[in-house]
N, C-alpha and C positions, 0 to 999 in steps of 0.2 A: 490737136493731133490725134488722129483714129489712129493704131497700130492694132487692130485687134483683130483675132482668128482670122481667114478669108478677107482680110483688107485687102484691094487691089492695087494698092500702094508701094506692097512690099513683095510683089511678085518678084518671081526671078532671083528672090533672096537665095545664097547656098543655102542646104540643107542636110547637113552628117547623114548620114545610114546610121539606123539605132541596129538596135538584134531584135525586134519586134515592134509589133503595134503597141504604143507607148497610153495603157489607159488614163484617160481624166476624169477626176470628180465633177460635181456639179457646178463647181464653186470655177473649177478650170475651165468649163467649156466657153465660157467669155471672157478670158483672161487675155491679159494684152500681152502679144510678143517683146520679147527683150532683145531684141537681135535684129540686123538689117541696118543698111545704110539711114532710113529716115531718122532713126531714133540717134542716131549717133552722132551727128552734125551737131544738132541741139538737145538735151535730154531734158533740161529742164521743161519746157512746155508739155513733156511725156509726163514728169513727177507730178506736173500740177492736172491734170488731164486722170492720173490713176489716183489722186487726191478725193479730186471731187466723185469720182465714180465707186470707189472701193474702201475711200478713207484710209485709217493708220497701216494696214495689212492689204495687200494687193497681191491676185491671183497671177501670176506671168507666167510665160514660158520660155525657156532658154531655148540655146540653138536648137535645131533636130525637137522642137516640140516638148520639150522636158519639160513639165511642170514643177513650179517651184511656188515659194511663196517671197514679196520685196515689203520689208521691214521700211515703211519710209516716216514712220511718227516719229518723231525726237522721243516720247515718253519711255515707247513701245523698243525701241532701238535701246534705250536705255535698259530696260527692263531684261530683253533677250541678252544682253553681254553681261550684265550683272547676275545671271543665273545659271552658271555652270551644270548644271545638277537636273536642268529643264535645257539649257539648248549646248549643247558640245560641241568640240572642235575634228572628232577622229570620225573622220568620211566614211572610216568602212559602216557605219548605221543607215545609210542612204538606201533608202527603199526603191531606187532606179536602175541598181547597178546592171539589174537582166536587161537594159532597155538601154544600155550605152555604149555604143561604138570605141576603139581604141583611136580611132581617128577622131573622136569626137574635139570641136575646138577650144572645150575647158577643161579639157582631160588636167593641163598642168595646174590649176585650180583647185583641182576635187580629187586629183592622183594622190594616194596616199605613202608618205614617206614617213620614215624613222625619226623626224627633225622635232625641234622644239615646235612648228607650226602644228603639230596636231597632237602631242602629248599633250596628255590630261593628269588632273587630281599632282598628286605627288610629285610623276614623272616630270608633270611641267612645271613644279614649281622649284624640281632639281637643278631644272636645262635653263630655264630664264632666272633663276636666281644667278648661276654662274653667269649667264650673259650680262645682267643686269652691275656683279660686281665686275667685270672685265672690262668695261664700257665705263665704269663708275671712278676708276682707278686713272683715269686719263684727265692729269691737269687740268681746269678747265680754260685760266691761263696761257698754258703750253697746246690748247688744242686750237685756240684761237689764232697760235701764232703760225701753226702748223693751217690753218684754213688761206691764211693770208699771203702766205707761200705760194700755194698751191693756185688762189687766187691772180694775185700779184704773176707767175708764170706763166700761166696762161694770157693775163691781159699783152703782157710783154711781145706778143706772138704776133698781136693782130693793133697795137696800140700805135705804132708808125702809119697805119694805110690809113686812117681817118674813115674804115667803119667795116661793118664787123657781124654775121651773126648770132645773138648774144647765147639763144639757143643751143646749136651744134658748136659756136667755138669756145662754150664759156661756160654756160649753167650746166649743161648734161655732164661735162668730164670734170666737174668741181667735186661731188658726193665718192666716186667711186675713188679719184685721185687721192683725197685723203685718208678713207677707208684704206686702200690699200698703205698707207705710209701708218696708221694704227697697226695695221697689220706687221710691220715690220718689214717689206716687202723691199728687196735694192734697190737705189732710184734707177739703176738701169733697165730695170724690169717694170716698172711702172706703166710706162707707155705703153708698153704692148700688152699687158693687165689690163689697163684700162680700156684700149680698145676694144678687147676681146668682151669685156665683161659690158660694153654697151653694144655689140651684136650678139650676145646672147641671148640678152634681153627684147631683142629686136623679132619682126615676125618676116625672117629672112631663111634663104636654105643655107645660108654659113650659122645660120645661129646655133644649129646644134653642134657642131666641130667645135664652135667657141666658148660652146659650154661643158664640154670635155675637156679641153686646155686649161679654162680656168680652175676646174674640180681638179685634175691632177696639180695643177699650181699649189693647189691649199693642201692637197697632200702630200707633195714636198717641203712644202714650209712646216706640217703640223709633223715631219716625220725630223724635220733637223732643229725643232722645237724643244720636242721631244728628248731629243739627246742634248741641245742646247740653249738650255730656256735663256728667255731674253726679259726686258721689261717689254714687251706689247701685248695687244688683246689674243694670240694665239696663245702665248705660252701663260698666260694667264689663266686661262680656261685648262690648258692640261694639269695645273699645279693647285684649281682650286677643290676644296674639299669636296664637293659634289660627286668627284671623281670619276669625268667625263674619261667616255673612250676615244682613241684615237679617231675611229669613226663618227663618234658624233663630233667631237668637235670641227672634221671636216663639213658636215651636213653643216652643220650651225654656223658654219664661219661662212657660207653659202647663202645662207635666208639674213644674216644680217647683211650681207654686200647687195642680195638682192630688193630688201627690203627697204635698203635706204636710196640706193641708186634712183630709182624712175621718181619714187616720190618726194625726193628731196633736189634731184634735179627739176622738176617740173614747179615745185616751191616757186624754186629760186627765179625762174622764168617766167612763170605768172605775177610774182612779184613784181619782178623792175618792167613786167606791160603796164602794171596799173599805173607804178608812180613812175613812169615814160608819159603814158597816155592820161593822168587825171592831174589838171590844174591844181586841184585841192594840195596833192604831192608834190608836185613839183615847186609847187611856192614855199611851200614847208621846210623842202631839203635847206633853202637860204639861213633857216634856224636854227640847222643842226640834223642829230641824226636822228631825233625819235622817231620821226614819223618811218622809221626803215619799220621800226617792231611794232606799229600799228598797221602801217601797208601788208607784212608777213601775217598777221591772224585779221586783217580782212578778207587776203585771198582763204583761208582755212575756211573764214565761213561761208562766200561766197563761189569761189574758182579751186576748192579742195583737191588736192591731186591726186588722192586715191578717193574716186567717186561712190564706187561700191567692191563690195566684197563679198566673197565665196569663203565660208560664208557657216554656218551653225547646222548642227542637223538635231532634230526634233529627237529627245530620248525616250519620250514618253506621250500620249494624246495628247493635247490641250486644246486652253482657246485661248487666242492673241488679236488684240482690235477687233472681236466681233467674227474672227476664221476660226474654222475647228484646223487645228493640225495634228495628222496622224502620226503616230511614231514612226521616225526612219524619216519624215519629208525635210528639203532643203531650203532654210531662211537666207536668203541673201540682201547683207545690211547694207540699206541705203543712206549711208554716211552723206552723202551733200543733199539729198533728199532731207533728212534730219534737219540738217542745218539751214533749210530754209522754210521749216516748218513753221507757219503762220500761226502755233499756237504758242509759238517764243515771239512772238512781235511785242513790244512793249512800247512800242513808239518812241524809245531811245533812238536816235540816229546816230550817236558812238558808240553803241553795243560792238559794233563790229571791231572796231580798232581798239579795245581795252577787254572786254567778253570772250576767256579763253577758254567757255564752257562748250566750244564746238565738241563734234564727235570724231574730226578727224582721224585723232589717233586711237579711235575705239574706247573703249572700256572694260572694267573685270580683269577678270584672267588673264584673258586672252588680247587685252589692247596693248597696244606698245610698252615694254617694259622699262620700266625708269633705270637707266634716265635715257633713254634713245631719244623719247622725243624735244629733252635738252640739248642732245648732243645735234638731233636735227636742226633744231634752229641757230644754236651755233652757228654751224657751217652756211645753214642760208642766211643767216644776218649779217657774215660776215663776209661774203659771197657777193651781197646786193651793197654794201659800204663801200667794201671796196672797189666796185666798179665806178660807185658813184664817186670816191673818192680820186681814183686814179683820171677820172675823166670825165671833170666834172660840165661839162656842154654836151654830152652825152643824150641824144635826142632818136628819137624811132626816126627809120628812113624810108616807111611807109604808113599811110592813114591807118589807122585801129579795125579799120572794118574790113581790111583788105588782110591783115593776121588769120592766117587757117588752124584750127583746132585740131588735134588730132582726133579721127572719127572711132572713137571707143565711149561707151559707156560704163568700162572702167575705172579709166585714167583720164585726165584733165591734162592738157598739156598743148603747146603751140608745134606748129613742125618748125615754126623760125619765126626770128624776132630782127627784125633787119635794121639797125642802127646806125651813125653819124657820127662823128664829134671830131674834135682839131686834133690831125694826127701830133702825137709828141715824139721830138725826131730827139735820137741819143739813145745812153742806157738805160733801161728801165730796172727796175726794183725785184725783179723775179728771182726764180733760184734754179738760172741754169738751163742751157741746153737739152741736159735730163727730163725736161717736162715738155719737148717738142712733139706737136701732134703727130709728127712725119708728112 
């Protein structure tokens, strides 16, 4: 796959208005685009393609021609998240800023907020140590039982028709449903929570309204928290010694709904395509449930949901794979790049199903802080049992090839998983009308 400079391929791609002529190094003037429809159907053939041409460090350009630099070595990825001190997380060092449009379309990637995503030293080890005990503090028993509710409620919805997609009626409103019941939030406000908080997320003109509803949501909950703490993850965080403000704890209770939402939905859905779609799985489930937590970290290595990331910026010159990088430029880490870096081949063919050394959940500082990414799998393991549990002849009701991806080089994810199985007529096991999609 050519994506590069003047490809005729990618004609007709949009292109933002910057505030000037955006200059390139040398190293930029053949560097492959990161943007347009080709590269985003399939990215992989792009990973392997900027591999062989540029090796561990590859020169790219984001939308509107911004040059950057894609981290895509496993070593080299390792290397930049373990070094605070050489590559940071606070956007305002970006040496492009005179060159970027307010329309630009990763403004909300590289837009600089007050939030634990872009403190550093101290400050972030204030804001994610509180996040880290608020999150730490939730049974892990009682969260299980809390996934299978919420689980369980949703199956119930669509468990009489005999099928179902597992996508929009299942996987996406699993992550934020629980979230919000951590939260502490009424079960009568749930629904419309959660709605809102999956067109937020969405690239829609309601998204922004819905993501004013939600922000005032979390500041009514952190304002009657406040005067009445409860046991959940909001009043938790107001009462830990770190000594969060009302405000940050709004902002923060914000990037963990959002951070868990698209990529622990998207899990949960790449998961039950493989063991839907691969023999291997399916004949396994007969023997119980392991193979659920070997299918979950084969998607991580393989089908990752958060594909890449915005990303580190350069504090000081260096050289990384063989690039000079200037102070102020922007590394964007190629986490499933990583994870199929041919210099981790070992010729094991169970690496993938037992090998929890992927980069999914980043690294250093700044990678998902413990225990999120316990709490994540949680909820997706418990998420993919129990479907497979509540309906077990549970079969895709379309061929694997005919499954559409969503076209981001982003996110990994399906638009829809469209499944089968023997409707079960009677009540089912949910918890209640409260969790009706409307």
């Amino acid at each position: 796959m050519n994506n590069t400079v003047g490809d005729p391929g990618i004609q007709g791609a949009a292109v933002p208005p910057v505030r000037g002529p955006v200059p390139l190094s040398p190293e930029h003037q053949h560097a492959m685009r990161f943007y347009g429809p080709d590269i985003a159907r399939d990215p992989v053939p792009l990973y392997e393609e900027m591999r062989r041409r540029f090796g561990p460090v590859a020169p790219i350009l984001l939308d509107g021609d911004i040059p950057a630099w894609f981290v895509l070595g496993y070593r080299e990825l390792h290397h930049v998240t373990g070094r605070p001190e050489w590559f940071a997380r606070d956007c305002r060092r970006w040496n492009m800023w005179d060159h970027i449009g307010e329309d630009w379309p990763l403004m909300p990637y590289v837009m600089w907020t007050p939030s634990v995503m872009f403190a550093e030293g101290a400050e972030h080890q204030r804001r994610a140590g509180a996040i880290g005990d608020a999150l730490d503090a939730t049974d892990r028993a009682d969260l299980r039982v809390l996934c299978q509710q919420v689980a369980d409620g949703l199956i119930d919805q669509f468990a009489g028709d005999g099928e179902a997609d597992l996508v929009s009626q299942y996987a996406h409103h699993i992550p934020a449903g629980v979230i919000a019941r951590l939260y502490g939030l009424p079960a009568q406000e749930v629904p419309d929570m959660v709605r809102d908080i999956l067109i937020s997320l969405d690239v829609t003109a309601d998204a922004g309204a819905a993501h004013q509803r939600v922000q005032e949501r979390m500041r009514r909950t952190v304002g009657e928290r406040r005067a009445h703490p409860r046991d959940d993850v909001p009043s938790r965080l107001l009462l830990h010694p770190a000594g969060l403000t009302d405000d940050e704890v709004v902002i923060d209770l914000l990037v963990i709904m959002s951070a868990a939402q698209a990529p622990t939905g998207n899990w949960i859905g790449n998961t039950l395509r493989l063991m839907l779609m691969d023999d291997d799985f399916s004949l396994s489930l007969q023997g119980g449930r392991s193979s659920s937590g070997e299918a979950l970290n084969e998607v991580l290595w393989k089908n990752t949901p958060t594909q890449n990331f915005i990303g580190r910026w350069a504090v000081q010159a260096c050289e990384l794979g063989g690039r000079h990088i200037k102070r102020g430029d922007l590394l964007v880490l190629g986490l499933a790049a990583a994870n199929c870096d041919p210099r981790l081949n070992t010729g094991d063919l169970g690496i993938y199903g037992t090998n929890r050394a992927q980069m999914s959940f980043g690294h250093g500082e700044h990678g998902c802080p413990f225990p999120a990414p316990e709490t994540a799998e949680v909820i997706a393991r418990t998420a993919v049992e129990t479907l497979l549990d509540r309906l077990p002849d549970v079969r895709m009701a379309v061929p694997s090839d005919r499954l559409r991806w969503r076209p981001s080089v982003w996110m990994r994810g399906l638009y829809e998983l469209p499944a089968r199985f023997s409707p079960i007529v009677g009540q089912g096991r949910g918890i209640g009308p409260g969790w009706r999609l409307g």
